[in-house]
N, C-alpha and C positions, 0 to 999 in steps of 0.2 A: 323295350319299347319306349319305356319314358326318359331314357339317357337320349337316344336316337331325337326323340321330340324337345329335351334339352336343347341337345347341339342344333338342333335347326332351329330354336326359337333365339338362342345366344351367337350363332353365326353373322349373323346382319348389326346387332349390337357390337362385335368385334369391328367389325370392319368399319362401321362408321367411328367410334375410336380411333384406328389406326389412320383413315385417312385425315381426319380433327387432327389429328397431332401431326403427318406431315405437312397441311396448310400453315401450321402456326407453327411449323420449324422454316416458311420459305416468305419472309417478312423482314426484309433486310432494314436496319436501321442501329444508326451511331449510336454507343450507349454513353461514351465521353471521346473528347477530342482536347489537345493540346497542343500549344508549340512553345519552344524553349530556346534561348541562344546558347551555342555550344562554341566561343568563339566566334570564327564570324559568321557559320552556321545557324542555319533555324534547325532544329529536330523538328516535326509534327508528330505526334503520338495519337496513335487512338483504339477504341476499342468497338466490334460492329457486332451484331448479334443479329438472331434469322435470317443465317445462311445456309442451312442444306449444312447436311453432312460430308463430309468432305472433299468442299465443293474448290477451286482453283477461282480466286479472284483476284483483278486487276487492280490498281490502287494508284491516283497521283496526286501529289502534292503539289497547289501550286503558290505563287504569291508574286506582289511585284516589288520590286529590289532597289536599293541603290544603292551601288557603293563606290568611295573615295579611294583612289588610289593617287600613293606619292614616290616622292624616289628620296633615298634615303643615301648620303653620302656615308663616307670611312668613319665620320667622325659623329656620326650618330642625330645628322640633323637634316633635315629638308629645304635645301639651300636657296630656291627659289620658289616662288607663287607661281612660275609656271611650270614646275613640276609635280602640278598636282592635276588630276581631271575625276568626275564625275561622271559613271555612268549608269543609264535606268535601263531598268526593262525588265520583261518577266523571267522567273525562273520554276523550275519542275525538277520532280524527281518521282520514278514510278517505279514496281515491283509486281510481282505477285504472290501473295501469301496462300494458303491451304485454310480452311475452315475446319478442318480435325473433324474428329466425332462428334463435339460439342456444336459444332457450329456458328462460331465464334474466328473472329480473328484479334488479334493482339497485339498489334506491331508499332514502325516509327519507320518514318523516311526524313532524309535529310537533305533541306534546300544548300546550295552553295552559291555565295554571290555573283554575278553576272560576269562575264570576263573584263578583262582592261582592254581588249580587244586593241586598238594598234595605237596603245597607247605607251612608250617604250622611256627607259632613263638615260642618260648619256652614260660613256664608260667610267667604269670606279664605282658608281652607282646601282643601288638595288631596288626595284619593284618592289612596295608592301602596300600591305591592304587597309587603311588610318580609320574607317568605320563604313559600317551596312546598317540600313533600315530598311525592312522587312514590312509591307502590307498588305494587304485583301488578301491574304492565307486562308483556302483551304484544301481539304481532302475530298476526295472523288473516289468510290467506288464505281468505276467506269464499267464494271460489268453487269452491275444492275442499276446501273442509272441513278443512284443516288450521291448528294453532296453536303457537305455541312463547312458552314464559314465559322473560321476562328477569328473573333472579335480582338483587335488589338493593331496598335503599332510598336513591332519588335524593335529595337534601337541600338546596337551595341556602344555605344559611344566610343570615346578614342582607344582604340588599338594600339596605338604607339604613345603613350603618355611620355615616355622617353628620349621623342623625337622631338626636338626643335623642329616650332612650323609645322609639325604633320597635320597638328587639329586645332 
């Protein structure tokens, strides 16, 4: 009899427990965020915490861009000022990771610069990319509505130090 009146006086005790704890596993939010150059790459790196156990999230990276592209003759140099053009615009990159058991994600996505789009070198000549700057970067958990801005302007500076004329 007094087990029996245990369990029903400790039943309502469990369960508000159990649901306390999955409220405060479903509280999505950044715990750090990074971004790095990798070349002419941005990595964004970051780490989110209260998410559900093993929940499938969306994730996008974004930032806006500029980069220098030259043409680059045999001889290792950048022959003319008008073989060089400038283009802006935004760039992104998205995925989606797993939350595990922990409920946690851990990951990095990687911006690449915006295309040269129809911007071409004469023959003999080669396309290369002389520098990118990277700004207003951040990540987005697009599936619960959350975002966080990484403070900075990413800069690679000259790419081709080797190129006459590139930078």
């Amino acid at each position: 009899m007094f087990r029996r009146l245990l369990i029903a006086l400790c039943a309502p005790l469990i369960l508000v427990v159990a649901l306390a704890t999955t409220a405060q596993a479903d509280s999505p939010h950044f715990v750090r965020v990074s971004a790095q150059l990798s070349g002419a790459d941005l990595t964004v790196s970051f780490k989110e915490a209260g998410l559900g156990t093993n929940q499938l999230i969306d994730y996008t990276a974004t930032a806006d861009a500029t980069a220098v592209y030259v043409c680059v003759n045999k001889g290792g140099g950048n022959p003319s000022a008008s073989n060089k053009t400038s283009v802006s615009g935004p760039v992104s990159a998205s995925d989606t990771f797993s939350s595990g058991k922990n409920g946690q994600v851990t990951a990095s996505l990687t911006l690449q610069p915006p295309s040269s789009g129809s911007f071409s070198c004469p023959p003999g000549q080669s396309e290369e990319i002389a520098s990118v700057t990277y700004t207003n970067v951040t990540i987005s958990d697009t599936t619960n509505g959350v975002t966080e801005s990484i403070s900075g302007t990413f800069t690679t500076g000259c790419l081709l130090p080797k190129v006459r004329g590139a930078c």
